[in-house]
PAVEXMI-495496 format. One record per residue (C-alpha): residue number from 1; residue in three letters; z, y, x. Coordinates in nm, 3 decimals. Example, Ala and Ser with C-alpha at 12.3 -4.5 7.8 and 13.67 -1.06 7.14 Angstrom:
(1,"ALA",(0.780,-0.450,1.230)) (2,"SER",(0.714,-0.106,1.367)) 
This chain:
(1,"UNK",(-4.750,0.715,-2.123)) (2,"UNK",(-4.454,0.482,-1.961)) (3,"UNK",(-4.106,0.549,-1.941)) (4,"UNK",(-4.114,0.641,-1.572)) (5,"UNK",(-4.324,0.926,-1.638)) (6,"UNK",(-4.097,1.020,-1.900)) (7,"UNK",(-3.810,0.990,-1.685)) (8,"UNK",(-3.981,1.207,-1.351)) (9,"UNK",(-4.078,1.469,-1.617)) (10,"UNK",(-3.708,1.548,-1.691)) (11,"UNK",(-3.599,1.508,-1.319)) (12,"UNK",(-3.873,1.816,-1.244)) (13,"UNK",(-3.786,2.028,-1.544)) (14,"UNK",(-3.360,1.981,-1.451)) (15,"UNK",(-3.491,2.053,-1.064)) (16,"UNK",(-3.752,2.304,-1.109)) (17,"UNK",(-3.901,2.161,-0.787)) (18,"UNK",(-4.119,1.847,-0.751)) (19,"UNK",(-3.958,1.803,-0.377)) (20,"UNK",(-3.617,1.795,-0.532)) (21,"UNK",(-3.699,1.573,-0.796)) (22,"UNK",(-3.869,1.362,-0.529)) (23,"UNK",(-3.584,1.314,-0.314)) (24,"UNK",(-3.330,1.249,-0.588)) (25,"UNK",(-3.593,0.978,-0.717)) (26,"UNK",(-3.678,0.822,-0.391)) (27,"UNK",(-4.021,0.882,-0.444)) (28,"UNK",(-4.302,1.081,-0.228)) (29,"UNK",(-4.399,1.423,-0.368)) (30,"UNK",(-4.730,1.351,-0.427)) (31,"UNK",(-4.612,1.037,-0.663)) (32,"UNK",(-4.422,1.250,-0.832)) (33,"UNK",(-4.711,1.529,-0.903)) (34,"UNK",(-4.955,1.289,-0.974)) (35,"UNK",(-4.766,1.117,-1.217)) (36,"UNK",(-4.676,1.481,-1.386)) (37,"UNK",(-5.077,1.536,-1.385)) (38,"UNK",(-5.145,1.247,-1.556)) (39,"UNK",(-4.926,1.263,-1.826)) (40,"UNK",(-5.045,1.646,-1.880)) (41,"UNK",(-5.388,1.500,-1.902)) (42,"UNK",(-5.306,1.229,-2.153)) (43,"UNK",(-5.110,1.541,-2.360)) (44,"UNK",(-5.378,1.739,-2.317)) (45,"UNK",(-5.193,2.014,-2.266)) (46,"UNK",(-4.967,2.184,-1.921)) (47,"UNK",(-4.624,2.101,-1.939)) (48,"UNK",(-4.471,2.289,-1.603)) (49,"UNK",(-4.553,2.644,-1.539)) (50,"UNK",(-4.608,2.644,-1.160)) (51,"UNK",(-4.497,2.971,-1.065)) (52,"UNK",(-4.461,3.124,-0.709)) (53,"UNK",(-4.098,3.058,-0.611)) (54,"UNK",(-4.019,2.782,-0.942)) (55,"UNK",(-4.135,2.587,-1.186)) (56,"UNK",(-4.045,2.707,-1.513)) (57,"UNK",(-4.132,2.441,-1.871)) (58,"UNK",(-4.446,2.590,-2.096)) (59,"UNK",(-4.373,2.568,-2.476)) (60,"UNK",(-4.530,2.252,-2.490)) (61,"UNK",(-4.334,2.114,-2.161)) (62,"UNK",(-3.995,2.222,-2.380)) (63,"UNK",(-4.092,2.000,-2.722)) (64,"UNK",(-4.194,1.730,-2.446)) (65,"UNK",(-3.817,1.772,-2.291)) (66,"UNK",(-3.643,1.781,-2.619)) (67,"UNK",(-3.854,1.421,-2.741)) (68,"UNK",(-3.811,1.250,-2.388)) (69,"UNK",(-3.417,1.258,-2.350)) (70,"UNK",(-3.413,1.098,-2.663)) (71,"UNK",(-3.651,0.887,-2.534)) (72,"UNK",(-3.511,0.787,-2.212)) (73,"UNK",(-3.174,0.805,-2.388)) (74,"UNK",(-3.263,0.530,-2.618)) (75,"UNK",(-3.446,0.317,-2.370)) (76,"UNK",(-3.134,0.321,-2.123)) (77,"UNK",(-2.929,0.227,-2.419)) (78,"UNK",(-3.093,-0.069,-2.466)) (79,"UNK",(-3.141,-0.184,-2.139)) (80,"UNK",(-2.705,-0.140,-2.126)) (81,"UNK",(-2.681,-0.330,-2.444)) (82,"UNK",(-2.899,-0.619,-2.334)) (83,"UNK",(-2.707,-0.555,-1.973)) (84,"UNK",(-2.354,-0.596,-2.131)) (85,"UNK",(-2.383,-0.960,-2.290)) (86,"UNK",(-2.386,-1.079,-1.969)) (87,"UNK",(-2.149,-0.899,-1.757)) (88,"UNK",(-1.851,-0.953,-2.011)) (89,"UNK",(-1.541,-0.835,-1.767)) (90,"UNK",(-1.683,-0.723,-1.484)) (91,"UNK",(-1.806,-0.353,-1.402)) (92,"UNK",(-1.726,-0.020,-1.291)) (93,"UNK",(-1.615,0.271,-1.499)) (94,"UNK",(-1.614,0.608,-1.350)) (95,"UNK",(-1.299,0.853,-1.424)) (96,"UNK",(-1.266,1.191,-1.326)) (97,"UNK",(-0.881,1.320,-1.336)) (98,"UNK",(-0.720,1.674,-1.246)) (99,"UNK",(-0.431,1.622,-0.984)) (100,"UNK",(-0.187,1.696,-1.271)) (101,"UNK",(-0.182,1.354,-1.436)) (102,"UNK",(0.016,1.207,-1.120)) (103,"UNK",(0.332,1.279,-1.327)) (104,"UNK",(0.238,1.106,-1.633)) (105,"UNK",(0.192,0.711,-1.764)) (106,"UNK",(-0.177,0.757,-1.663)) (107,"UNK",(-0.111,0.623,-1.318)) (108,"UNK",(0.092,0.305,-1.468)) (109,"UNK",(-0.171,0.222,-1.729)) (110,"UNK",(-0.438,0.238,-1.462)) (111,"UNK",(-0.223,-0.042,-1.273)) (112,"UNK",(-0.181,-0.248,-1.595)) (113,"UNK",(-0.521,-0.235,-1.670)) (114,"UNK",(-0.610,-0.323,-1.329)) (115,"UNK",(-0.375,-0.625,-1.349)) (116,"UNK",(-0.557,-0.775,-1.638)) (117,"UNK",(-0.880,-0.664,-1.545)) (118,"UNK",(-0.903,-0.738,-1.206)) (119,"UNK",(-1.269,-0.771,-1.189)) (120,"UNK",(-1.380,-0.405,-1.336)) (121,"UNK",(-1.385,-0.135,-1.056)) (122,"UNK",(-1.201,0.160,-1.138)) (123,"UNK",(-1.359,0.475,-0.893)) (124,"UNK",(-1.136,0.768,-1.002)) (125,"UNK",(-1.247,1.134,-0.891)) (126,"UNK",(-0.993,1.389,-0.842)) (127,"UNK",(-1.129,1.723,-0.973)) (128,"UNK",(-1.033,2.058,-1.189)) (129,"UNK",(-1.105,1.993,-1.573)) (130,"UNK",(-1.433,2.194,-1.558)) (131,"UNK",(-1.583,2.006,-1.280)) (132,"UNK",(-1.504,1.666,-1.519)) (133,"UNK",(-1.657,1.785,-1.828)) (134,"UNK",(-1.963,1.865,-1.629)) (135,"UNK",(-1.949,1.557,-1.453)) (136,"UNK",(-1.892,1.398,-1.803)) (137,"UNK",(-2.165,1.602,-1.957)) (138,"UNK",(-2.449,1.525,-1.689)) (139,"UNK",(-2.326,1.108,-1.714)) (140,"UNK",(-2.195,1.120,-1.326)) (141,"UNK",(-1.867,1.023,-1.459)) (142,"UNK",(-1.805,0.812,-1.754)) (143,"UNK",(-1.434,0.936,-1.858)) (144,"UNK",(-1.296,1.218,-1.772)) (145,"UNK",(-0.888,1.325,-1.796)) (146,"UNK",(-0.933,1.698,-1.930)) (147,"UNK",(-0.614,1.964,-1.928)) (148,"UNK",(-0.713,2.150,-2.246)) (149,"UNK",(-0.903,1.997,-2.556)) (150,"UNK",(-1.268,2.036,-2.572)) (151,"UNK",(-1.405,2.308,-2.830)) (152,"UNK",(-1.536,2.166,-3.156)) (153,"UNK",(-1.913,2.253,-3.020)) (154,"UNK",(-1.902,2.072,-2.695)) (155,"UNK",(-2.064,1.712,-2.733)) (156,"UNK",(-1.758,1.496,-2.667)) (157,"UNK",(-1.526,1.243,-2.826)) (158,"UNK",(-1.163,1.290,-2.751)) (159,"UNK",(-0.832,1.102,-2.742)) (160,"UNK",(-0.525,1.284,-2.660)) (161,"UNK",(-0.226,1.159,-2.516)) (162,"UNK",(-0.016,1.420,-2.324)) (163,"UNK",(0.115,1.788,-2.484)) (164,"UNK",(0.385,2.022,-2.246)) (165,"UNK",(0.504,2.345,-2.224)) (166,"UNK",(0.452,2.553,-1.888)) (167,"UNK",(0.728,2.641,-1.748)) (168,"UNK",(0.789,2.931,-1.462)) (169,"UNK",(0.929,2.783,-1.142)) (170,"UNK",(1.070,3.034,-0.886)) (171,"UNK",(1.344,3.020,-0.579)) (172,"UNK",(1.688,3.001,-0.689)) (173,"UNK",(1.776,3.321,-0.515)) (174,"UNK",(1.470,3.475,-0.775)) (175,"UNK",(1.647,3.769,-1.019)) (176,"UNK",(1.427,3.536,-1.242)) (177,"UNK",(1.599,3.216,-1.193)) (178,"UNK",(1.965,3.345,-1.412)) (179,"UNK",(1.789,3.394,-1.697)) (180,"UNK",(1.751,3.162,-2.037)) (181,"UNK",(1.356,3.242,-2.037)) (182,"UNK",(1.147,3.462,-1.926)) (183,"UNK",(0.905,3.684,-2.136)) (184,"UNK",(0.544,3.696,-1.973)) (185,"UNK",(0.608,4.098,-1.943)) (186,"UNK",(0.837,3.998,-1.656)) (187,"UNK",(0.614,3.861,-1.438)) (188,"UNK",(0.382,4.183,-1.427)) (189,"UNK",(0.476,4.264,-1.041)) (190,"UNK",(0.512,3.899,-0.941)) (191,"UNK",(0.326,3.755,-0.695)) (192,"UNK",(0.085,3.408,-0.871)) (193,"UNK",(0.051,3.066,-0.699)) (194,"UNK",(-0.239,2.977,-0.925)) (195,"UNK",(-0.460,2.693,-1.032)) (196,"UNK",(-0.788,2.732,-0.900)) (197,"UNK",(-1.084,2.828,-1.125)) (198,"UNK",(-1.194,2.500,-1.137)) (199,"UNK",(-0.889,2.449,-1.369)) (200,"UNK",(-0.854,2.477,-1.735)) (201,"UNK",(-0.520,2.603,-1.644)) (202,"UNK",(-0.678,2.897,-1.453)) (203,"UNK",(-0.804,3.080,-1.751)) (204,"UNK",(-0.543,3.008,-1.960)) (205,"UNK",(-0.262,3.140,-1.786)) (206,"UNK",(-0.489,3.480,-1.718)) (207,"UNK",(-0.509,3.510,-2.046)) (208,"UNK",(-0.173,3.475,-2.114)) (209,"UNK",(-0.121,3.800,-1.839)) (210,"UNK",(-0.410,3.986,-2.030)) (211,"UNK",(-0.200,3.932,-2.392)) (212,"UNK",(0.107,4.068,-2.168)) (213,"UNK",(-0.065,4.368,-2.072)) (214,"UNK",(-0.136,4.296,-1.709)) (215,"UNK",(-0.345,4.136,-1.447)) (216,"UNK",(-0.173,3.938,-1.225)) (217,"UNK",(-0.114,3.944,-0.840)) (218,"UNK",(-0.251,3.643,-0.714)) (219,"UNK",(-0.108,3.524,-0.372)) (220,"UNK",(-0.328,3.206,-0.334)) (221,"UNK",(-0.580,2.948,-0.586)) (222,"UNK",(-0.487,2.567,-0.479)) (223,"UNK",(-0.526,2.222,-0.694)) (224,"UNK",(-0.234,2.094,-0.506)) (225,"UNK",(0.098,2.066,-0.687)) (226,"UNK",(0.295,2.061,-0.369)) (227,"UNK",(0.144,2.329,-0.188)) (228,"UNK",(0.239,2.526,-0.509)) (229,"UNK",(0.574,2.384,-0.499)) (230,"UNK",(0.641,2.460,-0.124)) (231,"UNK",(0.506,2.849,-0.167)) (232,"UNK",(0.776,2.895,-0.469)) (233,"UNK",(1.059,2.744,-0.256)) (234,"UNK",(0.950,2.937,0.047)) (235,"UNK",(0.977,3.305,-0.201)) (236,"UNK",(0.615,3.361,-0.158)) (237,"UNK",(0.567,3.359,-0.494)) (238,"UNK",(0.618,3.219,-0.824)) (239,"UNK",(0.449,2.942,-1.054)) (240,"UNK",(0.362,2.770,-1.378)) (241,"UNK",(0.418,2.370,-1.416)) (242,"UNK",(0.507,2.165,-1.696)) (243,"UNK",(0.767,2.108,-1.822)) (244,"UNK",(0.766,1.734,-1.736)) (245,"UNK",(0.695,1.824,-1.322)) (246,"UNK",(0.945,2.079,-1.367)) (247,"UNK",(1.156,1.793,-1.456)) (248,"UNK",(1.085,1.626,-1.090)) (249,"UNK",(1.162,1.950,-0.899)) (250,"UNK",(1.482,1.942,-0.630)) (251,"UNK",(1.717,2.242,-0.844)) (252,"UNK",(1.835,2.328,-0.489)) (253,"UNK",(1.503,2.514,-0.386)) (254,"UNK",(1.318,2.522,-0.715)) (255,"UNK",(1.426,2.682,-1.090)) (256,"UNK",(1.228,2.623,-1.378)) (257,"UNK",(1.301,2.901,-1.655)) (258,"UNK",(1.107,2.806,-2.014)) (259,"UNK",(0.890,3.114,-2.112)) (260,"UNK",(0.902,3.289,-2.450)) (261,"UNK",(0.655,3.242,-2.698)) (262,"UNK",(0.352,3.242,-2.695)) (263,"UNK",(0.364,2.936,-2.497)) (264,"UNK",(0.094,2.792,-2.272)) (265,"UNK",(0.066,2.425,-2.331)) (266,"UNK",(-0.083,2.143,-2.130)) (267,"UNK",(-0.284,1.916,-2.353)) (268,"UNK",(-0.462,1.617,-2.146)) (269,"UNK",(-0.652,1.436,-2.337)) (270,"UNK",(-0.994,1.120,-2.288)) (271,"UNK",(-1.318,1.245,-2.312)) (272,"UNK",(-1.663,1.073,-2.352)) (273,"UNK",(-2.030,1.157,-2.392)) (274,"UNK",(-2.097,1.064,-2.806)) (275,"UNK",(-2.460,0.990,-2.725)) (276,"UNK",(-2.466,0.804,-2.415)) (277,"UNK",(-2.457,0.452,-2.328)) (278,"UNK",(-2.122,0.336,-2.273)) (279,"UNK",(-2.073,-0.013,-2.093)) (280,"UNK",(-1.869,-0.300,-2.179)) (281,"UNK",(-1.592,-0.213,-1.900)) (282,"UNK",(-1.574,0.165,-2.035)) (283,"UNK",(-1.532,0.038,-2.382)) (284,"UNK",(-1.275,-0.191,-2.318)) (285,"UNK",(-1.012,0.052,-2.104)) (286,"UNK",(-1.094,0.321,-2.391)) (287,"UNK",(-0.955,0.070,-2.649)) (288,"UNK",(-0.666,-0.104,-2.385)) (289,"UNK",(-0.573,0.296,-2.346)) (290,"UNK",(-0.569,0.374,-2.719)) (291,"UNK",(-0.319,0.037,-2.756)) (292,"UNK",(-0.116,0.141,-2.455)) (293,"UNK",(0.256,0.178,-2.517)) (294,"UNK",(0.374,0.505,-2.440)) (295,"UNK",(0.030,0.686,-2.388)) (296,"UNK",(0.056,0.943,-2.683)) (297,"UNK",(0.374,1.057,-2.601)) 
């Protein structure tokens, strides 16, 4: 048994499919299945369940799973360790990030840390909080900028640095727009300019309209601020920003009204895998962003 088998086992079991695995692992199907063969042989025992249409893991091919991505796991992390003594600055680090952190210091402490690290790549991913905890979870990204804090269960380690309010923006000609705040009732025949699902966001503000009693009219799903921004001062609809964007806003075709309680906050916050490898780049910009002046509030 080798790590490579170990490592094309798990590849078939996440794919169900030995052509799948094959293709992501640049490797000829038959490679693959002969390489699963043999280390059912040495096991002594079938570890995929071929069945018509997938391939599904046998009890055996499930303890085998469990035992090989802590294998592979700690293999990789060694191979990174031994790795990192010699690339001291230099790297890439891999950061997913919703649209929403374009009005916060996250874009100025990417430049700083840019400026004194000029030799560590920094590939950032623009995607909805969902997509970046999967992309987190599954190791295609290493950090990811999240819009609501991770539940206690969920395998990640977290540093927050940004907490707002929502706020409702609507035209200034809105009924809406005179008042001191708006309770969520209000909003029941309003038409929604909404986060898409792939948003954090999303689900929190429909549950806020479930608590209110109603389901909420929703004009359009977009990840775009401005889009959102241009419906609202076009009357097509109304919206919910923080409090901080709201901030931004021209008060000649957009009013932000603060919403009675319960509120609907914005917490972005760091997130990391606890169990995988982390690099010597990723390390340092966690610990230059925990020092960073300004990030926690």
């Amino acid at each position: 048994m080798n790590i490579r088998q170990l490592e094309y086992f798990l590849e078939v079991s996440k794919q169900q499919s030995f052509s799948k695995a094959a293709a992501i692992l640049h490797v000829s199907q038959p490679s693959i299945s002969e390489m699963i063969k043999n280390l059912e042989e040495e096991l002594g025992t079938p570890l995929l369940y071929r069945g018509a249409k997938r391939l599904e893991l046998t009890d055996a091919g499930q303890i085998v799973q469990e035992q090989a991505e802590q294998i592979v796991s700690l293999f990789n992390n060694l191979a990174g360790n031994l790795k990192d003594s010699h690339l001291l600055q230099r790297g890439k680090i891999r950061i997913g990030i919703p649209s929403i952190t374009a009005s916060t210091v996250f874009p100025r402490l990417l430049g700083e840390f840019k400026r004194q690290y000029p030799n560590v790549e920094l590939q950032l991913h623009e995607y909805g909080s969902k997509k970046i905890k999967q992309g987190v979870n599954e190791g295609t990204l290493d950090i990811g900028i999240v819009c609501t804090l991770p539940d206690r269960h969920e395998n990640f380690e977290v540093l927050p640095f940004v907490e707002d309010t929502l706020q409702l923006i609507v035209h200034p000609d809105h009924p809406l727009a005179r008042l001191p705040a708006v309770d969520f009732a209000d909003l029941r025949d309003e038409g929604f300019v909404l986060y898409s699902e792939d948003f954090s966001l999303h689900d929190q503000i429909l549950a806020r309209c479930k608590l209110a009693g109603f389901q909420p009219v929703i004009l359009c799903e977009t990840s775009q601020r401005e889009f959102m921004t241009q419906m609202v001062a076009a009357k097509l609809g109304v919206a919910l920003l923080p409090s901080k964007i709201c901030e931004e806003l021209d008060p000649a075709t957009i009013v932000a009204v603060p919403l009675q309680d319960p509120q609907i906050l914005l917490q972005l916050a760091v997130i990391w895998r606890k169990d995988r490898y982390m690099s010597f780049a990723t390390k340092r910009w966690l610990a230059f962003t925990a020092d960073y002046q300004g990030f926690s509030q």
